[in-house]
Backbone as JSON, one array per atom type, in Angstrom:
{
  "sequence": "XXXXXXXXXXXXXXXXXXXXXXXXXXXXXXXXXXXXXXXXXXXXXXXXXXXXXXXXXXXXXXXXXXXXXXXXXXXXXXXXXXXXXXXXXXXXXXXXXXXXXXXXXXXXXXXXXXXXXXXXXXXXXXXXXXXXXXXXXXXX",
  "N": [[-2.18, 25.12, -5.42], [-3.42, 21.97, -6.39], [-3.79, 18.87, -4.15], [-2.56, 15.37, -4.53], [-4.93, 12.7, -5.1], [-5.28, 9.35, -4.25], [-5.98, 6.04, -4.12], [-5.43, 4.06, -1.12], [-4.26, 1.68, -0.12], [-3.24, -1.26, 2.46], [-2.28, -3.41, 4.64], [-0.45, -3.44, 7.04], [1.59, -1.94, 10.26], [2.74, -0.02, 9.24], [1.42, 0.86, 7.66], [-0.52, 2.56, 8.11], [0.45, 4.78, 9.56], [1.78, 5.71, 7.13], [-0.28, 6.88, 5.8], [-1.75, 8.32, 7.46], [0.03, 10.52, 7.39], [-0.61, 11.32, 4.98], [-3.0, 12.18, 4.26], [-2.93, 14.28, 6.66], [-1.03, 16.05, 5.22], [-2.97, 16.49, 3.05], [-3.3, 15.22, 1.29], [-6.23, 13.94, -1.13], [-8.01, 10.94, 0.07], [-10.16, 8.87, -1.59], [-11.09, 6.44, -1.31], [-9.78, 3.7, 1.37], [-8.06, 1.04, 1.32], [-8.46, -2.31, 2.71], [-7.36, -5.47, 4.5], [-9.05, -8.52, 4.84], [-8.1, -9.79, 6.68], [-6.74, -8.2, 8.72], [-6.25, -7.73, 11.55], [-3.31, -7.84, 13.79], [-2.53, -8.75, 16.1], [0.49, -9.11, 17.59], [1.32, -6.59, 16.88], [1.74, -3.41, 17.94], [-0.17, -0.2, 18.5], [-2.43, 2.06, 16.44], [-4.34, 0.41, 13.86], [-4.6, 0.33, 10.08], [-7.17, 0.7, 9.33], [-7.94, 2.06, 11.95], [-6.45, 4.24, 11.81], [-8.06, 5.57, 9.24], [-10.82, 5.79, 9.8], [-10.27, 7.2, 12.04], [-9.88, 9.72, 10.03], [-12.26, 9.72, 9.0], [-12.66, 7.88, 6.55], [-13.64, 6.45, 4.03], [-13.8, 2.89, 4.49], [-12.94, -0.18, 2.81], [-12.6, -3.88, 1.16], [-10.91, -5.17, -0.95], [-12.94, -6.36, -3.11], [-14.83, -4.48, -2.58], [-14.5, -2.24, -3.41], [-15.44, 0.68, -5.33], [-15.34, 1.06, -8.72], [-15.17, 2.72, -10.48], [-13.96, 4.88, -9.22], [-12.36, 7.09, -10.59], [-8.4, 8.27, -9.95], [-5.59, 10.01, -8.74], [-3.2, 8.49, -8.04], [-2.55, 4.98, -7.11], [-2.05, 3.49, -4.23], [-0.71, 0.76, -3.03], [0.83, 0.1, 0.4], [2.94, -1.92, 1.59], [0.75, -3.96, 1.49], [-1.11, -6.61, 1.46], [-2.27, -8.14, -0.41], [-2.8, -9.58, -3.91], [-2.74, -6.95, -5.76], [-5.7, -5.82, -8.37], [-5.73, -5.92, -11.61], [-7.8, -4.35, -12.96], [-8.55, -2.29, -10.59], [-5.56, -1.27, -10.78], [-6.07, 0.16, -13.0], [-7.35, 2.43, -12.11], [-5.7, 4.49, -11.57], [-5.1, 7.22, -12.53], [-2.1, 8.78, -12.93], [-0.16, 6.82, -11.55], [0.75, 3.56, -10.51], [1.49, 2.17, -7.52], [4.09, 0.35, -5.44], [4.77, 0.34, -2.22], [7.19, -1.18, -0.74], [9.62, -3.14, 1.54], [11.92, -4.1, 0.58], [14.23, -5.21, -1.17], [13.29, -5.45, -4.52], [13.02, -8.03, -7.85], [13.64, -9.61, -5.93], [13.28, -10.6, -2.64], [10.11, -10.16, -2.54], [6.68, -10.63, -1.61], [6.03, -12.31, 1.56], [8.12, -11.88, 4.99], [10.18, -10.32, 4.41], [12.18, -9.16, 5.28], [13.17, -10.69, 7.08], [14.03, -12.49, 5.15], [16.02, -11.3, 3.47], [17.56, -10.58, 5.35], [18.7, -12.99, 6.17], [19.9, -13.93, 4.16], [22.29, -12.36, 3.7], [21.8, -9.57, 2.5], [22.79, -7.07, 0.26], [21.58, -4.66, 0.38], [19.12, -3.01, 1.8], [15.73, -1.72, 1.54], [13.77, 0.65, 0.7], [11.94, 0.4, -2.08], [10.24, 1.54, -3.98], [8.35, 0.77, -6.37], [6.4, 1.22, -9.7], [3.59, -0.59, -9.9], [2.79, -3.59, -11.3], [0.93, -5.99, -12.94], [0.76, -8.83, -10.63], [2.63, -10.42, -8.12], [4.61, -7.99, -6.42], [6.51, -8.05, -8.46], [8.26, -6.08, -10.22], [11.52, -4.4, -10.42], [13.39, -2.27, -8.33], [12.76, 1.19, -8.81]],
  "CA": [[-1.84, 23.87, -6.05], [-3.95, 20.98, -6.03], [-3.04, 18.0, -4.23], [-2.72, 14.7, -5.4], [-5.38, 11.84, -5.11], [-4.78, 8.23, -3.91], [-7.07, 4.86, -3.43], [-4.42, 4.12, 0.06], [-4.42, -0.09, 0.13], [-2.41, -1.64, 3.09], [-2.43, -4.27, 5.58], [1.19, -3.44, 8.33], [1.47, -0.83, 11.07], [3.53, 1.15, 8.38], [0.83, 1.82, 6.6], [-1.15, 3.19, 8.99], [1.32, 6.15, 9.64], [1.73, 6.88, 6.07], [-1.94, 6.95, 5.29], [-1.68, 9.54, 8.45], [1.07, 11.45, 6.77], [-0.92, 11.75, 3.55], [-4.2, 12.63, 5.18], [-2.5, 15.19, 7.21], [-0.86, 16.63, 3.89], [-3.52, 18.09, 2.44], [-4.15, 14.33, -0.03], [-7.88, 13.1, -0.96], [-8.03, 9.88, -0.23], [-10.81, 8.76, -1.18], [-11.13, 5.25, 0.03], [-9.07, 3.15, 1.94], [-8.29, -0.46, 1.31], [-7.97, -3.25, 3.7], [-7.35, -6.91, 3.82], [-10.06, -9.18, 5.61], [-7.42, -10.29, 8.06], [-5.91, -7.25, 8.94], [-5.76, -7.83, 13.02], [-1.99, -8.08, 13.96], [-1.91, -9.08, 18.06], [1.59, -8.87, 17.88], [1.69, -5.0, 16.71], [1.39, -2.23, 19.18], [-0.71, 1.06, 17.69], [-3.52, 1.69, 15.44], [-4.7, -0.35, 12.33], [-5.02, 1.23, 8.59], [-8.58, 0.61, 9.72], [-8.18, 2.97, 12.7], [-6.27, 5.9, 11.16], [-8.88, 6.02, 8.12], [-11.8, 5.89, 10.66], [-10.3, 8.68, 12.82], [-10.12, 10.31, 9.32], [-13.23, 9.75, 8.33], [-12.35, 7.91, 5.17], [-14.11, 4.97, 3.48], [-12.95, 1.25, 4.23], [-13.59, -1.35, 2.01], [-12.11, -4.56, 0.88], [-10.71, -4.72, -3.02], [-13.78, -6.41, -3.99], [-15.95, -3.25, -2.51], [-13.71, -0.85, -4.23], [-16.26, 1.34, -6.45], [-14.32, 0.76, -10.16], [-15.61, 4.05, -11.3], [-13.54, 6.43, -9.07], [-10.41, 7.19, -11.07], [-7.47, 9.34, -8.94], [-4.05, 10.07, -9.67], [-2.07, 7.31, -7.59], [-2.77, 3.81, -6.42], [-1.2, 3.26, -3.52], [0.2, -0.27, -2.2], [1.72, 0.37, 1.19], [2.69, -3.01, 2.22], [-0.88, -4.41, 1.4], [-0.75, -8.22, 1.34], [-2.93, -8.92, -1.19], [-2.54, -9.05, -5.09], [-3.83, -6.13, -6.74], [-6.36, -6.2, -9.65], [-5.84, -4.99, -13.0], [-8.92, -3.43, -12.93], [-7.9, -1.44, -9.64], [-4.31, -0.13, -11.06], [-6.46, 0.99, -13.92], [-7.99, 3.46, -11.82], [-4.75, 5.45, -11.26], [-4.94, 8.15, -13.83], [-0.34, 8.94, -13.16], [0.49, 5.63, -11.5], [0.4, 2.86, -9.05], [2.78, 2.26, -6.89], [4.2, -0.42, -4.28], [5.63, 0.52, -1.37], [7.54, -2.62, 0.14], [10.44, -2.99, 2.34], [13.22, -4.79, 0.31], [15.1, -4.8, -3.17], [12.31, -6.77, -5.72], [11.5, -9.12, -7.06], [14.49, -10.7, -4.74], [12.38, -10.13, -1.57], [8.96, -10.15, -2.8], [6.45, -11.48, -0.77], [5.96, -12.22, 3.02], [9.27, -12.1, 5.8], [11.32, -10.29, 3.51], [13.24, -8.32, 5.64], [14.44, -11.95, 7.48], [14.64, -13.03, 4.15], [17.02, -10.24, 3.16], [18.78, -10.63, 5.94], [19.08, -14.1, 6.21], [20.58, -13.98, 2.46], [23.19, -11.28, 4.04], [21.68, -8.8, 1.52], [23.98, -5.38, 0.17], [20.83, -3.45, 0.03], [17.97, -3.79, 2.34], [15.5, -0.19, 1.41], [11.91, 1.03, 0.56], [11.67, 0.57, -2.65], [8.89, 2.12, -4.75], [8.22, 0.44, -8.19], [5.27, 0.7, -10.69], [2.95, -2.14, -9.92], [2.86, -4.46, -12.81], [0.2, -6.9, -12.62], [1.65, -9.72, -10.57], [3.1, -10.25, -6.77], [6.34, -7.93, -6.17], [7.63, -8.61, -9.29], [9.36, -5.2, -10.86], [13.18, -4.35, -9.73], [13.91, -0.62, -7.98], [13.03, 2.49, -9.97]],
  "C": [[-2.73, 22.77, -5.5], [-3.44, 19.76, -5.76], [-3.54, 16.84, -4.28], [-3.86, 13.9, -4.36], [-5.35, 10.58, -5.24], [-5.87, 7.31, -3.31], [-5.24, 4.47, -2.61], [-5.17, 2.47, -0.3], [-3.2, -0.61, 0.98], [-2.87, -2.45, 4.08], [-1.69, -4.22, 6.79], [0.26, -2.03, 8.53], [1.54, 0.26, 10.11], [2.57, 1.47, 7.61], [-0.07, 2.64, 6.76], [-0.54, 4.48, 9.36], [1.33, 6.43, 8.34], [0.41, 7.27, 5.51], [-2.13, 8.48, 6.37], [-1.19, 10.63, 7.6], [0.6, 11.94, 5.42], [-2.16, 12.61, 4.01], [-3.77, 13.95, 5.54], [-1.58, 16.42, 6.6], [-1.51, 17.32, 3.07], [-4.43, 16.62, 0.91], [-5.5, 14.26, 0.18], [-7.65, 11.95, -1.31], [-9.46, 9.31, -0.4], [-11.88, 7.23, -0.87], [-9.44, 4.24, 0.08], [-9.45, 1.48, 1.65], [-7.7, -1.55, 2.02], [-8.21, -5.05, 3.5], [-8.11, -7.49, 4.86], [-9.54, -9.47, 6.98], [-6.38, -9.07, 8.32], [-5.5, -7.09, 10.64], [-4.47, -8.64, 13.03], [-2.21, -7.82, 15.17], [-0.18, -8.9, 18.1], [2.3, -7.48, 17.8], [1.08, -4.18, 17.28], [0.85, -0.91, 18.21], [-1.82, 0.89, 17.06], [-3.07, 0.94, 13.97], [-4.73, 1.0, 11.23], [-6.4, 1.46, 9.38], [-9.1, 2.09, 11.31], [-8.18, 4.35, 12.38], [-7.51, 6.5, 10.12], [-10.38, 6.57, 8.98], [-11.53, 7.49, 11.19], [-10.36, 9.96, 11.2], [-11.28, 10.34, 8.8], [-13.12, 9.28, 6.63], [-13.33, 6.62, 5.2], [-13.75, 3.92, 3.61], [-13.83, 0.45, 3.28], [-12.43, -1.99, 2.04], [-11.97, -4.41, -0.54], [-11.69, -4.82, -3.58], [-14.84, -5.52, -3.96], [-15.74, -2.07, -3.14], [-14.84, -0.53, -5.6], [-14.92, 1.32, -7.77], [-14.64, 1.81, -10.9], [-14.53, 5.17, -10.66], [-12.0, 6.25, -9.5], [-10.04, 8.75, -9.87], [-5.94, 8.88, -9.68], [-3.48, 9.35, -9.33], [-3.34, 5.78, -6.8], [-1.78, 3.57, -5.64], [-0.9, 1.87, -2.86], [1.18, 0.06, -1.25], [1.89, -1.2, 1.89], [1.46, -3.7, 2.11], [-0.34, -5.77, 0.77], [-1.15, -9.28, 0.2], [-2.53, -8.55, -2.75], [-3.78, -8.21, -5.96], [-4.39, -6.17, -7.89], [-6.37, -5.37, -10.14], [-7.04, -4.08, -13.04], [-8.78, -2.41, -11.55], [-6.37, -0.43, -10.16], [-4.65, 0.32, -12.23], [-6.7, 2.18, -13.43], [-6.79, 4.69, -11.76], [-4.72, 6.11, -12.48], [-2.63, 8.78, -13.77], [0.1, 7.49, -13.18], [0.28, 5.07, -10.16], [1.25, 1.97, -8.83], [3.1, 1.49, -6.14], [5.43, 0.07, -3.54], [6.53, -0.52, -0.58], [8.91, -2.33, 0.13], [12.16, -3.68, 1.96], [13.29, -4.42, -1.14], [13.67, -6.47, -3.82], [12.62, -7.1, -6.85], [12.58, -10.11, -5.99], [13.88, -11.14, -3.37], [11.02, -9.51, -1.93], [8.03, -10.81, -2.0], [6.01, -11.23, 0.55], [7.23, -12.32, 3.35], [10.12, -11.51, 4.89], [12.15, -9.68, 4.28], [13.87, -9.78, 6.78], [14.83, -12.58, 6.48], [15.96, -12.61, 3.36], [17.96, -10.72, 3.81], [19.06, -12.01, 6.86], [20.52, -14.32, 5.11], [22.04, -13.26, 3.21], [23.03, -10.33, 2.71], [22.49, -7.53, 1.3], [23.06, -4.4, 0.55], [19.4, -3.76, 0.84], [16.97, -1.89, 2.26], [13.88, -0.46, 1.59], [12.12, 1.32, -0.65], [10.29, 1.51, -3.39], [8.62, 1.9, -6.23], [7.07, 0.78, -8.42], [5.01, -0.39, -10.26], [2.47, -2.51, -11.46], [1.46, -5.56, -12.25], [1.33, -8.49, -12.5], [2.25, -9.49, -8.74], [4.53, -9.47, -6.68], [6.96, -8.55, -7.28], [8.47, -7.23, -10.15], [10.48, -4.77, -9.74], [12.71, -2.69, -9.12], [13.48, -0.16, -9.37], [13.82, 2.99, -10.34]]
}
């Protein structure tokens, strides 16, 4: 069985482990996308930027992203920036955001003090379809 194919885009720790966890799966990723300001002093571990390295994967920024290589998923793991239509074209199944609260209620930056500032019912890991647009579709 062949497995699947993913442009990986993230900016948090967390996305650095699942980029691991895909890698180490058996996915082709075959580049990695990072946000200009991706140094976090306050977070202990490697960067996206590290894991992909020790993998030997491609970094770029969105606007270096070759627009020719289609793959089966686009991945948004936490990645800070808003993705371009012309990027969630490339996903030949679908492209995906991984983020840490119920959307579009918690869309955004701080959502998980925003959540739980609010006293939210439901605080998860969503996974919607990216729509063109910041965090704006509800749970799948």
């Amino acid at each position: 069985m062949n497995k699947p194919s993913a442009i990986f885009m993230g900016s948090k720790p967390g996305a650095a482990v699942a980029l691991d966890v895909a890698v180490r799966r058996g996915w082709r990723i075959p580049y990695v996308v990072v946000t200009r300001d991706e140094y976090q002093p306050w977070t202990a571990g490697p960067t996206l930027r590290d894991i992909a390295q020790r993998h030997r994967l491609p970094v770029v920024v969105q606007k270096e992203l070759p627009r020719s290589q289609k793959v089966d998923f686009v991945i948004s793991y936490m990645y800070r920036n808003l993705v371009k239509a012309d990027v969630l074209a490339l996903a030949r199944r679908a492209a995906v955001n991984f983020h840490c609260a119920p959307l579009p209620d918690y869309g955004g930056h701080s959502w998980v003090n925003r959540a739980s500032f609010a006293n939210a019912r439901e605080i998860g890991a969503p996974c919607p379809y990216i729509e063109q647009g910041f965090d704006c579709r509800a749970w799948l």
